[in-house]
C-alpha positions in Angstrom: 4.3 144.5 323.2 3.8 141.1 324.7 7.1 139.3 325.9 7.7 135.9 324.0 9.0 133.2 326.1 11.5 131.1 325.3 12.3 127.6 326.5 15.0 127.4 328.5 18.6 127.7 326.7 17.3 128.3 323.6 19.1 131.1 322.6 22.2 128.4 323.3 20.7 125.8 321.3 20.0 128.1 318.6 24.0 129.4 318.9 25.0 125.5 318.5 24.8 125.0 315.1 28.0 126.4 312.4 24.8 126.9 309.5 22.8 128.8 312.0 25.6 131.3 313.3 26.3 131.5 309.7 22.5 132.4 308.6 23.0 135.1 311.7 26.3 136.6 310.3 24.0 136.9 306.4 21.6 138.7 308.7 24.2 141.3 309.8 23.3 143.2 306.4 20.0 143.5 306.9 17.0 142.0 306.4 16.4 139.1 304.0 14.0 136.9 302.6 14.1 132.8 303.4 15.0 132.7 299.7 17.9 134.9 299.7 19.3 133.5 302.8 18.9 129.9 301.5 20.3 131.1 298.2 23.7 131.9 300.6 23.9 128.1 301.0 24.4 124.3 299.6 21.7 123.3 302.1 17.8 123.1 300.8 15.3 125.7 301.3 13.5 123.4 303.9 16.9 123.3 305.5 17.5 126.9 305.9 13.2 127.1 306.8 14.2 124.6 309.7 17.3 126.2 310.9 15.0 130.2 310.5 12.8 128.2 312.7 15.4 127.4 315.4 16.6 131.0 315.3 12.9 132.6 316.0 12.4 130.0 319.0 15.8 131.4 320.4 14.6 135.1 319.3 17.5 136.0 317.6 15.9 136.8 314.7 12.5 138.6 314.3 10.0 138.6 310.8 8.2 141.5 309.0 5.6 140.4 306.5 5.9 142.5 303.5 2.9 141.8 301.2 4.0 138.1 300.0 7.4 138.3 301.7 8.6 137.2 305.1 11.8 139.3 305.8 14.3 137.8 308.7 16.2 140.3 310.7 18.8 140.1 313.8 17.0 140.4 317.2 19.9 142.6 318.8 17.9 142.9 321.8 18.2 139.2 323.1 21.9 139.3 322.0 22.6 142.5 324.3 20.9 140.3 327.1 22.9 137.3 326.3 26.6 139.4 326.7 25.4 140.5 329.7 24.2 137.1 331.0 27.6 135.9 330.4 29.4 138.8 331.7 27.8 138.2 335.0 28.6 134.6 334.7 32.2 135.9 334.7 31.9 137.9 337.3 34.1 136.8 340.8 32.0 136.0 343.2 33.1 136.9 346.7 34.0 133.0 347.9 37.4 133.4 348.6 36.8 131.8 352.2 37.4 127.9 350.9 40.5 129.2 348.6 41.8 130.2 351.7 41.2 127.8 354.0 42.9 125.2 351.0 46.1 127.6 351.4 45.9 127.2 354.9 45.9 123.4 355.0 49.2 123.0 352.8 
């Protein structure tokens, strides 16, 4: 299977918006239709279309044609590679040197 590529921060971008981490949490019971995750929501249907769109450029969510049907479903793989992005973004990194020589100077 060929690797999509994403622009850069795109999986943030996509995280930005309240309706979109919204239409991700719908998502966390499997997978739905535009029309029943627009039906979740005061927005339109373009709306929701627009914010599905967002989501698939950030691949957190994947589609499955089902004879007239598009079915949206939670990409868990890009979300297991964001945690660990961010866990190794919280990792300490072994500059203690300037910490020290700060100490030092007081």
């Amino acid at each position: 299977m060929k690797q999509q590529r994403r622009p850069p921060n795109a999986v943030f971008r996509a995280l930005a918006d309240e309706t979109r981490r919204q239409i991700l949490d719908v998502l966390r019971a499997g997978p739905r239709t535009s029309g029943e995750i627009a039906d979740q929501f005061q927005s339109s249907w373009p709306t929701i279309s627009r914010h599905l769109a967002v989501l698939r450029a950030g691949g957190l969510v994947v589609t499955e044609r089902k004879g007239q049907a598009i079915y949206y479903e939670l990409n868990t793989s890009v979300f297991q590679d964001l945690i660990q992005h961010l866990v190794a973004c919280m990792k300490p990194t072994r500059r203690t040197a300037p910490a020290r020589r700060r100490a030092q100077e007081a």
